[in-house]
PDB file of the backbone (N, CA, C, O) and the ligand in Angstrom, with CONECT records:
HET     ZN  A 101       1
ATOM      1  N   UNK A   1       0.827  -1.211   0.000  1.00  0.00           N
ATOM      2  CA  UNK A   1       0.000   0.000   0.000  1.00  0.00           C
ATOM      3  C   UNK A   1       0.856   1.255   0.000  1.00  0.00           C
ATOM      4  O   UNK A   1       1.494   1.654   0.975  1.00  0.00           O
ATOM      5  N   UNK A   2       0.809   1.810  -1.141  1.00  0.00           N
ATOM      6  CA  UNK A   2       1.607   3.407  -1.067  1.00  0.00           C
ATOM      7  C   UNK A   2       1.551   3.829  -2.450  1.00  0.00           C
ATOM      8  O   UNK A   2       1.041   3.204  -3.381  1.00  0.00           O
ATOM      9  N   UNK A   3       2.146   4.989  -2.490  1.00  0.00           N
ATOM     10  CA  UNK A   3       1.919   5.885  -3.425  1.00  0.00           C
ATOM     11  C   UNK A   3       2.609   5.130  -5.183  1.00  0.00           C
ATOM     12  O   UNK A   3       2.297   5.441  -6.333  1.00  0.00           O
ATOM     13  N   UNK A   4       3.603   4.090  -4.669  1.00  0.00           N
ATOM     14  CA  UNK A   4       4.560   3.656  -5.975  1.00  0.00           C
ATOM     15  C   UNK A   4       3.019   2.239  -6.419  1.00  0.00           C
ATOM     16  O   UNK A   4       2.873   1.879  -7.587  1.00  0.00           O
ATOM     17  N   UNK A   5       2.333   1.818  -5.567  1.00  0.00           N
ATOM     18  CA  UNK A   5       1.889   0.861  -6.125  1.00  0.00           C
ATOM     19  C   UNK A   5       0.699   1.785  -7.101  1.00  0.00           C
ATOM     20  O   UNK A   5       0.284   1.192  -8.097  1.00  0.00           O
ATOM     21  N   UNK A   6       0.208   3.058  -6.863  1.00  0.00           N
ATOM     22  CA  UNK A   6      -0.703   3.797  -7.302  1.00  0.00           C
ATOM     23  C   UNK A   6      -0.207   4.260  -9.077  1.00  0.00           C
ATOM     24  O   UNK A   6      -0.880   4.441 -10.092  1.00  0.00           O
ATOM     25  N   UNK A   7       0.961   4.308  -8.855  1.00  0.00           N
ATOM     26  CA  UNK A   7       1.532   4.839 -10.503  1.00  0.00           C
ATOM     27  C   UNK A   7       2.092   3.091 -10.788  1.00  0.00           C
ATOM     28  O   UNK A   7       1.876   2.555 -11.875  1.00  0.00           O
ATOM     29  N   UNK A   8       2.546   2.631 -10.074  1.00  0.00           N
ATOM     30  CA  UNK A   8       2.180   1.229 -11.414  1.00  0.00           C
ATOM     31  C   UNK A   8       0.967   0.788 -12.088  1.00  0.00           C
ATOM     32  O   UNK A   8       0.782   0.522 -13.276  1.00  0.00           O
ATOM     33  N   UNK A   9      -0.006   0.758 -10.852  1.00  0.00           N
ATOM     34  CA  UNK A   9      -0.907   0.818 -11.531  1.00  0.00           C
ATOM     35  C   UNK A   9      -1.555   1.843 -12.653  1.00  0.00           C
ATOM     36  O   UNK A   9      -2.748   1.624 -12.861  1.00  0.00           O
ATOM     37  N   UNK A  10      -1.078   2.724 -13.271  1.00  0.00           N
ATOM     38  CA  UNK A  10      -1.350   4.094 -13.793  1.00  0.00           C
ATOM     39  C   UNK A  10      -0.263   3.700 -15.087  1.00  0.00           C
ATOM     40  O   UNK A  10      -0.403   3.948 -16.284  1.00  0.00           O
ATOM     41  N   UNK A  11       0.746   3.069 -14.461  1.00  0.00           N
ATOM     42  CA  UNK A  11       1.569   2.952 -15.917  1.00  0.00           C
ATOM     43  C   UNK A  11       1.132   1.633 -16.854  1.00  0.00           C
ATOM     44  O   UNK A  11       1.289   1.484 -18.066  1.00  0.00           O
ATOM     45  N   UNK A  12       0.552   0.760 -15.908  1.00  0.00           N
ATOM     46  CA  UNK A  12       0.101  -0.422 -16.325  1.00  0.00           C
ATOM     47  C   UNK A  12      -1.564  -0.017 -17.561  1.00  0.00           C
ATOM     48  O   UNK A  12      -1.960  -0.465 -18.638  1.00  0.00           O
ATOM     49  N   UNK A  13      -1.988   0.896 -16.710  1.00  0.00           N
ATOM     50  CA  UNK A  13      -3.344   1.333 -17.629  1.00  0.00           C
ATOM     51  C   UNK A  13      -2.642   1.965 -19.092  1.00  0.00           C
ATOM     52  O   UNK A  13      -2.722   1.439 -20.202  1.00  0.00           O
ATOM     53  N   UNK A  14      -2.043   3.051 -18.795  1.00  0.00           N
ATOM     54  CA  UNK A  14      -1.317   3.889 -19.767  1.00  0.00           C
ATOM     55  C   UNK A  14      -0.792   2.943 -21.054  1.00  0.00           C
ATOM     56  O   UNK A  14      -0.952   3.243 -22.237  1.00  0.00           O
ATOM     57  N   UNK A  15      -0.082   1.649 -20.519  1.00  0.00           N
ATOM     58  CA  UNK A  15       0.294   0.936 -21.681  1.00  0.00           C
ATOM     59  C   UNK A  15      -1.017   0.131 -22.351  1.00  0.00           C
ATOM     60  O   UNK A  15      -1.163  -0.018 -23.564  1.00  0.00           O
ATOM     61  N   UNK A  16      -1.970  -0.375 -21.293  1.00  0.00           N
ATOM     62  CA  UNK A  16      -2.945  -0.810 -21.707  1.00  0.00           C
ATOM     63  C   UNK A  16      -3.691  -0.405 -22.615  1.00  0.00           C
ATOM     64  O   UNK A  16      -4.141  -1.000 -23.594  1.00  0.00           O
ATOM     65  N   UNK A  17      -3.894   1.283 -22.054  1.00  0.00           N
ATOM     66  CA  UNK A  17      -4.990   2.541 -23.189  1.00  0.00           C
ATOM     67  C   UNK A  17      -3.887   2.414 -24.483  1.00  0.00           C
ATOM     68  O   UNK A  17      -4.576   2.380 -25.503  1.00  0.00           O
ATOM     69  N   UNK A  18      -2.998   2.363 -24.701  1.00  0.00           N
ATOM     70  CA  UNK A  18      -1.901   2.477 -25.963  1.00  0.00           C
ATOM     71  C   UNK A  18      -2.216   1.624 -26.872  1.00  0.00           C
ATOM     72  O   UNK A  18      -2.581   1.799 -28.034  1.00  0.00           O
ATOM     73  N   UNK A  19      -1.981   0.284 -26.007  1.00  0.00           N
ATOM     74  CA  UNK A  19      -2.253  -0.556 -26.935  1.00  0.00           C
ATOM     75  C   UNK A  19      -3.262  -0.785 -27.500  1.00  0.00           C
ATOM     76  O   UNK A  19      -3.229  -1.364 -28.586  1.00  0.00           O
ATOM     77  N   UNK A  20      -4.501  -0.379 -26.896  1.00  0.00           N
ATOM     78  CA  UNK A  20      -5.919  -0.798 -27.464  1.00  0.00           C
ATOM     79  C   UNK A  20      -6.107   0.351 -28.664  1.00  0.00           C
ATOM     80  O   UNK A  20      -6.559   0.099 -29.781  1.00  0.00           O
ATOM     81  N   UNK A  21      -5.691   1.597 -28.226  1.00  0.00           N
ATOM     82  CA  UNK A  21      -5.469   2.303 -28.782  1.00  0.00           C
ATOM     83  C   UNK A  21      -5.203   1.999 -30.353  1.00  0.00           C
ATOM     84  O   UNK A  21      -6.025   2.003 -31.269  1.00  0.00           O
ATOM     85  N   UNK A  22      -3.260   1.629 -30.408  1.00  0.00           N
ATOM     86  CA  UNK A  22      -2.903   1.401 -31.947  1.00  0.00           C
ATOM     87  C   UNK A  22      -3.457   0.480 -32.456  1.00  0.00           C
ATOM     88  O   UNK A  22      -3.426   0.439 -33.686  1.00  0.00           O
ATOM     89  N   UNK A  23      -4.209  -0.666 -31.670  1.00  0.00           N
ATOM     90  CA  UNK A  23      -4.696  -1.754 -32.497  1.00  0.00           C
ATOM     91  C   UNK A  23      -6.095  -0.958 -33.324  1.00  0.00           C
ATOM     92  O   UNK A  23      -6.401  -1.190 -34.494  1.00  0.00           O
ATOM     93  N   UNK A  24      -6.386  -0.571 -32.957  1.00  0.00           N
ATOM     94  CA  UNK A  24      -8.059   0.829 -33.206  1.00  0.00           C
ATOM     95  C   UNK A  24      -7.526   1.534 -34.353  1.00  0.00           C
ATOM     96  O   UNK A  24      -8.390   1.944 -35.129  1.00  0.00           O
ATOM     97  N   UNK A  25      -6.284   1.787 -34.667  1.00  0.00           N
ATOM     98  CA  UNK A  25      -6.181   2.847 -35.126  1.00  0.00           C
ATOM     99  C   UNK A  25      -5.124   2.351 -36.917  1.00  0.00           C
ATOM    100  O   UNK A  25      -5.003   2.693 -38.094  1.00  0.00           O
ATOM    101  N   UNK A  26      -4.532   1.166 -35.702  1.00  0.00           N
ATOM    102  CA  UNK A  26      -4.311   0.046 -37.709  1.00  0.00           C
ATOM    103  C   UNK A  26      -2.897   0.928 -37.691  1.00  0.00           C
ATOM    104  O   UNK A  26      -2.604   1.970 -37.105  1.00  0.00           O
ATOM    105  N   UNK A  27      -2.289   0.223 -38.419  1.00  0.00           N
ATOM    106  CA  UNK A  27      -0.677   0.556 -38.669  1.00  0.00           C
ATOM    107  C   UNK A  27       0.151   1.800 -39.101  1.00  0.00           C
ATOM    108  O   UNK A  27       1.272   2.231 -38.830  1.00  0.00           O
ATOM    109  N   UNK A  28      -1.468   2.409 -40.335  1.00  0.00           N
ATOM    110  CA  UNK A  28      -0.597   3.322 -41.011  1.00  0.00           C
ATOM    111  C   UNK A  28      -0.717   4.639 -40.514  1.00  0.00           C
ATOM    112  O   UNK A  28       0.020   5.534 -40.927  1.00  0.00           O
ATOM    113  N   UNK A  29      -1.745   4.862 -39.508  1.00  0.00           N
ATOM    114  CA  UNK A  29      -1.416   6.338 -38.466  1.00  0.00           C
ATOM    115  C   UNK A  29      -0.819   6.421 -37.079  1.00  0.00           C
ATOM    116  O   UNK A  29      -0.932   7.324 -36.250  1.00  0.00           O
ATOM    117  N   UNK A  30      -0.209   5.361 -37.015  1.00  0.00           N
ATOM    118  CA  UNK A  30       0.261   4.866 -35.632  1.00  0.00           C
ATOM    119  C   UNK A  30       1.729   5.651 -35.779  1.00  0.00           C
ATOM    120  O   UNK A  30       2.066   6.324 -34.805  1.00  0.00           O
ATOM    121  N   UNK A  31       2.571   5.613 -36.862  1.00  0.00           N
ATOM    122  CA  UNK A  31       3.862   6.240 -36.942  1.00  0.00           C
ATOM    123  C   UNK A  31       3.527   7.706 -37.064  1.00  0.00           C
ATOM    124  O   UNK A  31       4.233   8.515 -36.462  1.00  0.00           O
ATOM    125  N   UNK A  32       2.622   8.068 -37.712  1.00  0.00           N
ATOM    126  CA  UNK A  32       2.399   9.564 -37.712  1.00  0.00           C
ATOM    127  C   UNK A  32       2.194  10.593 -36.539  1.00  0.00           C
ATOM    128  O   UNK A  32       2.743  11.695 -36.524  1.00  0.00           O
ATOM    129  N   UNK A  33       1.115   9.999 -35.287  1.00  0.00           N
ATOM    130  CA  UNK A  33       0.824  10.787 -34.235  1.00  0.00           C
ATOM    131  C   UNK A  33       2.167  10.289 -32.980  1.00  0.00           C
ATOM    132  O   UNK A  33       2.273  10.991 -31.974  1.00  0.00           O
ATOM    133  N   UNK A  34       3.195   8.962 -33.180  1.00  0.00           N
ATOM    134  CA  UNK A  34       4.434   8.889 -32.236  1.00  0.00           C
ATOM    135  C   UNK A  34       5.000  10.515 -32.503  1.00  0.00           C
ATOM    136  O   UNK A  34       5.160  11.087 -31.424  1.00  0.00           O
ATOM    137  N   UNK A  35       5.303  11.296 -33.589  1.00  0.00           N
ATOM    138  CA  UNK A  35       5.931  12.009 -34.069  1.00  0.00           C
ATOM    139  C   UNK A  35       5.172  13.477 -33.688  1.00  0.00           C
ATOM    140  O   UNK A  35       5.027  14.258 -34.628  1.00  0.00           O
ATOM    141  N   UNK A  36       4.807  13.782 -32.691  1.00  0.00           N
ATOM    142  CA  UNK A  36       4.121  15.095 -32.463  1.00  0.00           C
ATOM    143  C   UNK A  36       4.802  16.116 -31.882  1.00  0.00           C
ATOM    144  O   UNK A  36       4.435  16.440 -30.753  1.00  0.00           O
ATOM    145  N   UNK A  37       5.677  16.681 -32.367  1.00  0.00           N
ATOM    146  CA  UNK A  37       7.132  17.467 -31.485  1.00  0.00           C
ATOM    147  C   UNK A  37       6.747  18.842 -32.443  1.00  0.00           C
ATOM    148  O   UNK A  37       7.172  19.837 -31.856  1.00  0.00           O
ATOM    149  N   UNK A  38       6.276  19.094 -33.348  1.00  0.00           N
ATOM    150  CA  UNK A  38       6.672  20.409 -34.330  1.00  0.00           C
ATOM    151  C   UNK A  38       6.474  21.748 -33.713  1.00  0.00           C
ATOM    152  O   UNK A  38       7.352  22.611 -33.734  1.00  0.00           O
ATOM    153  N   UNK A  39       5.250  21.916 -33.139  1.00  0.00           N
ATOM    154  CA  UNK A  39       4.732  22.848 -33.019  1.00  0.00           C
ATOM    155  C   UNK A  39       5.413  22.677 -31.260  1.00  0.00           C
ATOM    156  O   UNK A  39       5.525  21.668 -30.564  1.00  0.00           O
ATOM    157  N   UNK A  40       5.697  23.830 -31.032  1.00  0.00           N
ATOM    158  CA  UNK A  40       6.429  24.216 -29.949  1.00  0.00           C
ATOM    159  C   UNK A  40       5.152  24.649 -28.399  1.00  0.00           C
ATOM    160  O   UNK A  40       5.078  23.992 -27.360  1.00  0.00           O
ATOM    161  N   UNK A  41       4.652  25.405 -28.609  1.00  0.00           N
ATOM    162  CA  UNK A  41       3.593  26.027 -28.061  1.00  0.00           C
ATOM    163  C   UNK A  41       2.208  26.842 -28.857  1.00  0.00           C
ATOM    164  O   UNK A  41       1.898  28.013 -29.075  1.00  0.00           O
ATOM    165  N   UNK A  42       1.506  25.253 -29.182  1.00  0.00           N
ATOM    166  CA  UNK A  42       0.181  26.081 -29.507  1.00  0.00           C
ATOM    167  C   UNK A  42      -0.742  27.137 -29.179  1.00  0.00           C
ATOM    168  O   UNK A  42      -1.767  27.520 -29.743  1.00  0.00           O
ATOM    169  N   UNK A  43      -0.133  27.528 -28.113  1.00  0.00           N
ATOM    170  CA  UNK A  43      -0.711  28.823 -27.618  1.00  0.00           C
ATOM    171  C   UNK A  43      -0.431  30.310 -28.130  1.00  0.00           C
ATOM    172  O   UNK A  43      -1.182  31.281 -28.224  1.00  0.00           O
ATOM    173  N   UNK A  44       1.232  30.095 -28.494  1.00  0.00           N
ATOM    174  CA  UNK A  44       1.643  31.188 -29.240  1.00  0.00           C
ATOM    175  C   UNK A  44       1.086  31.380 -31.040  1.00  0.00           C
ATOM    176  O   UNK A  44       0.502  32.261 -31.671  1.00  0.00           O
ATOM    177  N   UNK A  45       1.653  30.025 -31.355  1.00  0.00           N
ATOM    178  CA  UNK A  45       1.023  29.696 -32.714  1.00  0.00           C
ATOM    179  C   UNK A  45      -0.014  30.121 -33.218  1.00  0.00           C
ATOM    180  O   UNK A  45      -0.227  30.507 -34.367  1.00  0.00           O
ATOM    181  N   UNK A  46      -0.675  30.050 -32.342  1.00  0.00           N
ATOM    182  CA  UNK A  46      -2.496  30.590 -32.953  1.00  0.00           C
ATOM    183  C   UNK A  46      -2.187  31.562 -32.739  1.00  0.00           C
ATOM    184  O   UNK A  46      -1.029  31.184 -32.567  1.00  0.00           O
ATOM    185  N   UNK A  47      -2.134  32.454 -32.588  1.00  0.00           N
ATOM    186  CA  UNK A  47      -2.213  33.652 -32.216  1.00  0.00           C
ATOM    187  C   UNK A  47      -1.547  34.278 -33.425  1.00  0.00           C
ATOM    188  O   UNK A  47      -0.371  34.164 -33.771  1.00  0.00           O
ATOM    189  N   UNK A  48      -3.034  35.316 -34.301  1.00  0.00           N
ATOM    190  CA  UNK A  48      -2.201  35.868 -35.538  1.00  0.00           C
ATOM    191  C   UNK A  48      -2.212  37.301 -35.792  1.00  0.00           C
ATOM    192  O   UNK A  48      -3.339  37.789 -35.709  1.00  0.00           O
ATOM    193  N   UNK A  49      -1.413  37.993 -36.036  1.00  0.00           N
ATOM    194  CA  UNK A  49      -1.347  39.501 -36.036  1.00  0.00           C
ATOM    195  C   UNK A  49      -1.513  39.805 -37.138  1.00  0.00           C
ATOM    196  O   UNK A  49      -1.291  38.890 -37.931  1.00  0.00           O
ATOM    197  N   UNK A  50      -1.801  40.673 -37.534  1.00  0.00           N
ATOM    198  CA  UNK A  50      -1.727  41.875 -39.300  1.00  0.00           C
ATOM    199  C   UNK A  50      -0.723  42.312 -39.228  1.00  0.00           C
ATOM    200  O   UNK A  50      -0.235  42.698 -38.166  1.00  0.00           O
ATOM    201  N   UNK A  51      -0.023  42.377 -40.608  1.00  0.00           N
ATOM    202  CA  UNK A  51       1.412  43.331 -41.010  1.00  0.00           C
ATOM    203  C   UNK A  51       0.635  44.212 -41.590  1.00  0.00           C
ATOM    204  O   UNK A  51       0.012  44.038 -42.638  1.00  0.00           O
ATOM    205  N   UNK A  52       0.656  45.179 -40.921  1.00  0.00           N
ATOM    206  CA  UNK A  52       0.243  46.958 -41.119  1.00  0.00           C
ATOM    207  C   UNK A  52       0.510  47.396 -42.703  1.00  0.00           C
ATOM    208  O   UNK A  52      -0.097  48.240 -43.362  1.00  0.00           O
ATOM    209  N   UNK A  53       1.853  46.364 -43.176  1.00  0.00           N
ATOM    210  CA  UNK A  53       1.931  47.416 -44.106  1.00  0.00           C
ATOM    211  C   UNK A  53       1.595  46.317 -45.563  1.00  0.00           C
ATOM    212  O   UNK A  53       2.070  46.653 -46.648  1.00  0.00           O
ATOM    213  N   UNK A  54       0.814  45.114 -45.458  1.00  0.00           N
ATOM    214  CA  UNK A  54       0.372  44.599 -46.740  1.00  0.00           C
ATOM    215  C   UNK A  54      -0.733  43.601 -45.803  1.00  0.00           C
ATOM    216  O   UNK A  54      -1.108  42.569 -46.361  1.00  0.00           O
ATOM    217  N   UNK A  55      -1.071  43.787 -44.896  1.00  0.00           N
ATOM    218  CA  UNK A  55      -2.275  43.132 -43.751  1.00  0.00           C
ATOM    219  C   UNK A  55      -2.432  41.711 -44.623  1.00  0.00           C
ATOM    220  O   UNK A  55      -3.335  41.131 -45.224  1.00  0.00           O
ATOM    221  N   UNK A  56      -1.161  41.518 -44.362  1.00  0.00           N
ATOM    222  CA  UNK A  56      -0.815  40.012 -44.230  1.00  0.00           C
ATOM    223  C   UNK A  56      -0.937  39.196 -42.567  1.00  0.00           C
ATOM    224  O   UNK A  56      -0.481  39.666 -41.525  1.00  0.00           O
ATOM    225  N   UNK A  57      -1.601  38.021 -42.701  1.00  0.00           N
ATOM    226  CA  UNK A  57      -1.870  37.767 -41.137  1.00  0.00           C
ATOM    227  C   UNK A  57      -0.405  36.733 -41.132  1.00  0.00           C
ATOM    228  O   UNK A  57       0.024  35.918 -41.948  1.00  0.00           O
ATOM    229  N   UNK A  58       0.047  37.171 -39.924  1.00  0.00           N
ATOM    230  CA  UNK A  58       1.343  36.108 -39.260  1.00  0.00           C
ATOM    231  C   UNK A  58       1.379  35.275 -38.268  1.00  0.00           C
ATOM    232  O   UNK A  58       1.908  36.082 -37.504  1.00  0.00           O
ATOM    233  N   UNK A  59       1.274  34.416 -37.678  1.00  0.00           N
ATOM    234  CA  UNK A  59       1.650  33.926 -36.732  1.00  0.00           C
ATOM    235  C   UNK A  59       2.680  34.920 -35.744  1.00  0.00           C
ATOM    236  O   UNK A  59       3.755  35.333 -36.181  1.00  0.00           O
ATOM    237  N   UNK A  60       2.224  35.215 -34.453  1.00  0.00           N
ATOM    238  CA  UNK A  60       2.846  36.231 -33.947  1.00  0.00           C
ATOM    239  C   UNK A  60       4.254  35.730 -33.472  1.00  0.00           C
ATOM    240  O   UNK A  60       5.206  36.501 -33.359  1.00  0.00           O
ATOM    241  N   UNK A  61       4.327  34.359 -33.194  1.00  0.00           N
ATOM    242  CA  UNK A  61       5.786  33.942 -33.030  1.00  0.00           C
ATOM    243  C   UNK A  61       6.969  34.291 -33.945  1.00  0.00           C
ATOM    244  O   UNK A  61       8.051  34.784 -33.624  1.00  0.00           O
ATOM    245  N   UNK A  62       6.405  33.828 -35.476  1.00  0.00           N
ATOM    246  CA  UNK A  62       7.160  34.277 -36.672  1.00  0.00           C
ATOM    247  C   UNK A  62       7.357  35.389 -36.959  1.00  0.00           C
ATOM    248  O   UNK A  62       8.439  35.610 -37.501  1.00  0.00           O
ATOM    249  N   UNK A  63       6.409  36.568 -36.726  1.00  0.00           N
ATOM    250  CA  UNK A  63       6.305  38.039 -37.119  1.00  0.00           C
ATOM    251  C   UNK A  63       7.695  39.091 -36.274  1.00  0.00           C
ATOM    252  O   UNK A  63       8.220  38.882 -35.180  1.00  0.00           O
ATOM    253  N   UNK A  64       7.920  40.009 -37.087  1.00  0.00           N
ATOM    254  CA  UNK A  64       9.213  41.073 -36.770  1.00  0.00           C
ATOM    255  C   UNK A  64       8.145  41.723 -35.716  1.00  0.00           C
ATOM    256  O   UNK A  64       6.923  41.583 -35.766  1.00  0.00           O
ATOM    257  N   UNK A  65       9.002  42.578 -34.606  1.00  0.00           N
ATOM    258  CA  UNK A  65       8.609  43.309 -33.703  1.00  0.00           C
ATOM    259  C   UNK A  65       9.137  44.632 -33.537  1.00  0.00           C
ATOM    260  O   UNK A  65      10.286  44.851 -33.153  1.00  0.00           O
ATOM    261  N   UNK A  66       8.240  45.571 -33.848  1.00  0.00           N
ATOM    262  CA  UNK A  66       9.209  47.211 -34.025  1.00  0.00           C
ATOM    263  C   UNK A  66       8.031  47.541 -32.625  1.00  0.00           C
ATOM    264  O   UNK A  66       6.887  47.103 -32.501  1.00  0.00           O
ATOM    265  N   UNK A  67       8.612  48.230 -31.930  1.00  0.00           N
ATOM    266  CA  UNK A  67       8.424  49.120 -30.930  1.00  0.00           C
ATOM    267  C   UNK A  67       8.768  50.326 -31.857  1.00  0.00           C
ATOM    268  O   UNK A  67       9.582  50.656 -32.720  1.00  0.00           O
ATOM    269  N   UNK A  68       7.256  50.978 -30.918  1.00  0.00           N
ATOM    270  CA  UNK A  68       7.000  52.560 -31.554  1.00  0.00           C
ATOM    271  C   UNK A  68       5.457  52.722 -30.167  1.00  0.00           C
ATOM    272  O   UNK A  68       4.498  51.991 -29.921  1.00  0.00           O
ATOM    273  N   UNK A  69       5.975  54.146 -29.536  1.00  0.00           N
ATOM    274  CA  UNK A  69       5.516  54.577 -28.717  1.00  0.00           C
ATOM    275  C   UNK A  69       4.546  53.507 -27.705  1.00  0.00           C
ATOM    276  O   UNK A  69       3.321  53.436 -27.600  1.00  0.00           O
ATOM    277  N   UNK A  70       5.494  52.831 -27.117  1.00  0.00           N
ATOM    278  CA  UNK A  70       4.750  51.725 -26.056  1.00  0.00           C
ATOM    279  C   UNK A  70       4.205  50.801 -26.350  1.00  0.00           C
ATOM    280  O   UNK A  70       3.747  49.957 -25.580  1.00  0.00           O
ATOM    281  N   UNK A  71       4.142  50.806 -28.091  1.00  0.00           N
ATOM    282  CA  UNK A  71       3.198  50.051 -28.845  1.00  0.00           C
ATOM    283  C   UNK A  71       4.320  49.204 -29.690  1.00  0.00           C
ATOM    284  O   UNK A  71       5.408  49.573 -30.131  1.00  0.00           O
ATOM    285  N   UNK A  72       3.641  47.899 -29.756  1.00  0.00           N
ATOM    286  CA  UNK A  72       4.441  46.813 -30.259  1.00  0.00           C
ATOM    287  C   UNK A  72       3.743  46.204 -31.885  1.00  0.00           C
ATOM    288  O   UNK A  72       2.665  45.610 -31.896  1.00  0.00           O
ATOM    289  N   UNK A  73       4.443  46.431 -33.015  1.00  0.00           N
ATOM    290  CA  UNK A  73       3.927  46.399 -33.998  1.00  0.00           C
ATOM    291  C   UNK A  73       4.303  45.333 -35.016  1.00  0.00           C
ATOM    292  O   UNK A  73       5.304  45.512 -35.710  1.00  0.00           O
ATOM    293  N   UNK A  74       3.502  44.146 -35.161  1.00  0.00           N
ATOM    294  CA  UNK A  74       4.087  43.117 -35.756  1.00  0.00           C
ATOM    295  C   UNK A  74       3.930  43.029 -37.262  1.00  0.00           C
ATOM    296  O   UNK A  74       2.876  42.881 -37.881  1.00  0.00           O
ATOM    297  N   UNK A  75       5.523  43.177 -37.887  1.00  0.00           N
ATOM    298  CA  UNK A  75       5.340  43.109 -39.163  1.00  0.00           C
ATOM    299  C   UNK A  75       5.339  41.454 -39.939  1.00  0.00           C
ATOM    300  O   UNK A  75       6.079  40.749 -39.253  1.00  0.00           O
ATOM    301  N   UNK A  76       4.954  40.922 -40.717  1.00  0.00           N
ATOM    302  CA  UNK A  76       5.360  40.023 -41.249  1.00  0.00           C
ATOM    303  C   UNK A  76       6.889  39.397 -41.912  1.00  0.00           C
ATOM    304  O   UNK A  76       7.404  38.293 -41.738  1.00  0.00           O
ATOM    305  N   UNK A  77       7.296  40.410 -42.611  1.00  0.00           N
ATOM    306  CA  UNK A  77       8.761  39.473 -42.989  1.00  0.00           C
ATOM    307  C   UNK A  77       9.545  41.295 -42.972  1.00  0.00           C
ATOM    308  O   UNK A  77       9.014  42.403 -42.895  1.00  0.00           O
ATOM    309  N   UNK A  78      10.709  40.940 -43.062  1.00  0.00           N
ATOM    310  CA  UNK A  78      11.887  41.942 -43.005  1.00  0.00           C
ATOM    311  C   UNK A  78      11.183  42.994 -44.139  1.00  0.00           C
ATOM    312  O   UNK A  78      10.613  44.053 -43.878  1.00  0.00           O
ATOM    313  N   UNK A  79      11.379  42.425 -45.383  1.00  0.00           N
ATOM    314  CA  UNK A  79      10.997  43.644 -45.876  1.00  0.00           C
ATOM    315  C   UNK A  79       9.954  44.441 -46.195  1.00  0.00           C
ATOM    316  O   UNK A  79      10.013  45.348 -47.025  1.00  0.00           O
ATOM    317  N   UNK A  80       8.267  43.906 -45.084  1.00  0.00           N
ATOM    318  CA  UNK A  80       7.422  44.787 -44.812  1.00  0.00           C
ATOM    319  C   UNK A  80       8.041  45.841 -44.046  1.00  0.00           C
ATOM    320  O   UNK A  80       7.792  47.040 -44.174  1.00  0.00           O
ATOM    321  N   UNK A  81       9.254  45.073 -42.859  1.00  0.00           N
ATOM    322  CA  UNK A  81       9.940  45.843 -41.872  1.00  0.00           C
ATOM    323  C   UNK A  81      10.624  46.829 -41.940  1.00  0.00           C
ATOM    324  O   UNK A  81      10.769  47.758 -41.146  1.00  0.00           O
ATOM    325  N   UNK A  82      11.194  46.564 -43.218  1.00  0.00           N
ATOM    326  CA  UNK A  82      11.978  48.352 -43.857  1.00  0.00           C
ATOM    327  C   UNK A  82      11.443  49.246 -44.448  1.00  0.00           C
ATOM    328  O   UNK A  82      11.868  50.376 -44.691  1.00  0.00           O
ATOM    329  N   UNK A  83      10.016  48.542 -44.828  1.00  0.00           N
ATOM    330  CA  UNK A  83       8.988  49.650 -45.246  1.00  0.00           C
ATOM    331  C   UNK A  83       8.183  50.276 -44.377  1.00  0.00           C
ATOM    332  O   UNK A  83       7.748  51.413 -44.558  1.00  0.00           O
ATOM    333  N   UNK A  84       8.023  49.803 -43.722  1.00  0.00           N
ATOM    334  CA  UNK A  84       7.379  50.436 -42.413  1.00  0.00           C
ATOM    335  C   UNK A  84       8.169  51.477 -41.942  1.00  0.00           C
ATOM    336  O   UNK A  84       7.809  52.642 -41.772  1.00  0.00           O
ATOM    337  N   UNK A  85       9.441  50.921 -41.709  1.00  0.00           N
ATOM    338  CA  UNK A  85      10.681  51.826 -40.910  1.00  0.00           C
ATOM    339  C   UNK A  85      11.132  53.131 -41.737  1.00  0.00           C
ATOM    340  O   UNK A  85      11.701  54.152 -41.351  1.00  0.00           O
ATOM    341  N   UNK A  86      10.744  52.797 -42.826  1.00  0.00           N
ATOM    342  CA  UNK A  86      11.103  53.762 -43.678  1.00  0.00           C
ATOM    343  C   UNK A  86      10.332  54.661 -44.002  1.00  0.00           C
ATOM    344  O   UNK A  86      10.864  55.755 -44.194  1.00  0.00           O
ATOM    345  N   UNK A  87       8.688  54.554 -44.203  1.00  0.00           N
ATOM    346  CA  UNK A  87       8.242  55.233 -43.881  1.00  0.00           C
ATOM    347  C   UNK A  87       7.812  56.099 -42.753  1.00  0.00           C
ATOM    348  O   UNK A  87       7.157  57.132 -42.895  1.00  0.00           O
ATOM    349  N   UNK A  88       8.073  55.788 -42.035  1.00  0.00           N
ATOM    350  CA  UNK A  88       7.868  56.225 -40.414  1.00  0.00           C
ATOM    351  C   UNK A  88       9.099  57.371 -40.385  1.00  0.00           C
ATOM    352  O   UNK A  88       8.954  58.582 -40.213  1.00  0.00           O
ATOM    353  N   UNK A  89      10.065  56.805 -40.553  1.00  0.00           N
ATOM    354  CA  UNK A  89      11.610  57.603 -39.833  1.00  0.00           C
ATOM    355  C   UNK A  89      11.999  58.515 -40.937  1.00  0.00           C
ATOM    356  O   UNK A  89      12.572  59.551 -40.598  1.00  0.00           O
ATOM    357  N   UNK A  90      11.766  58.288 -42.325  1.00  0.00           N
ATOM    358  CA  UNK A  90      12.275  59.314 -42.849  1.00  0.00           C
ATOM    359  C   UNK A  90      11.328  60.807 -43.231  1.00  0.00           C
ATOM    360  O   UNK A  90      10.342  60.725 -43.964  1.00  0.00           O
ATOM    361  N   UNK A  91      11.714  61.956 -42.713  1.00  0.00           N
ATOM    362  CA  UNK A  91      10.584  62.990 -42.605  1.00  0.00           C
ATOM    363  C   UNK A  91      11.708  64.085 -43.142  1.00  0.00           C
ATOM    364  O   UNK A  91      11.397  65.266 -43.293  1.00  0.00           O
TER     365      UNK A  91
HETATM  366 ZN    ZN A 101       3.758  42.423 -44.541  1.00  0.00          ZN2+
END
C-alpha cells in the first residue's frame, strides 16, 4: 500500500490505453501521431497579427517586432519591416 503501487498501476493502464489504442487505429497512423514534437507552443502559434503594411496575417511567433511609442507592432517578414521603418523615420 503506497503511493509507488498507485503509478504502477497508472503505468500499467497507460500501456494498456496504448495498446488498445494502436490496435483501433491500424498501422498506417500509428507512426504519424508517435511524431508530435513540431509545433512548440500552440498557444503562441495561434495567435495571428496583421502586417500593417500589406495586412498580411502572421503567426505572432514568426512576425518582426518594431516598438514605436509603447506600442508593439508586428510586421510580417523583413521587408514589410523596412517599409514600415522607412516610412515612419524618414521625414
Ligand atoms: Zn507584410
Amino acid at each position: 500500500m503506497g503511493p509507488l503501487r498507485l503509478i504502477i498501476l497508472a503505468i500499467l493502464l497507460y500501456i494498456g490505453y496504448r495498446l488498445i489504442r494502436k490496435s483501433l487505429q491500424g498501422n498506417n497512423q500509428a507512426a504519424e501521431s508517435e511524431s508530435s514534437g513540431k509545433t512548440d507552443d500552440p498557444r503562441i502559434t495561434d495567435v495571428l497579427v496583421e502586417c500593417p503594411v500589406c495586412s498580411k496575417l502572421t503567426p505572432k511567433q514568426q512576425a518582426i517586432v518594431v516598438q514605436e511609442n509603447d506600442q508593439e507592432i508586428y510586421l510580417c517578414s523583413e521587408k514589410c519591416c523596412r517599409e514600415y521603418t522607412s516610412e515612419k523615420g524618414e521625414e
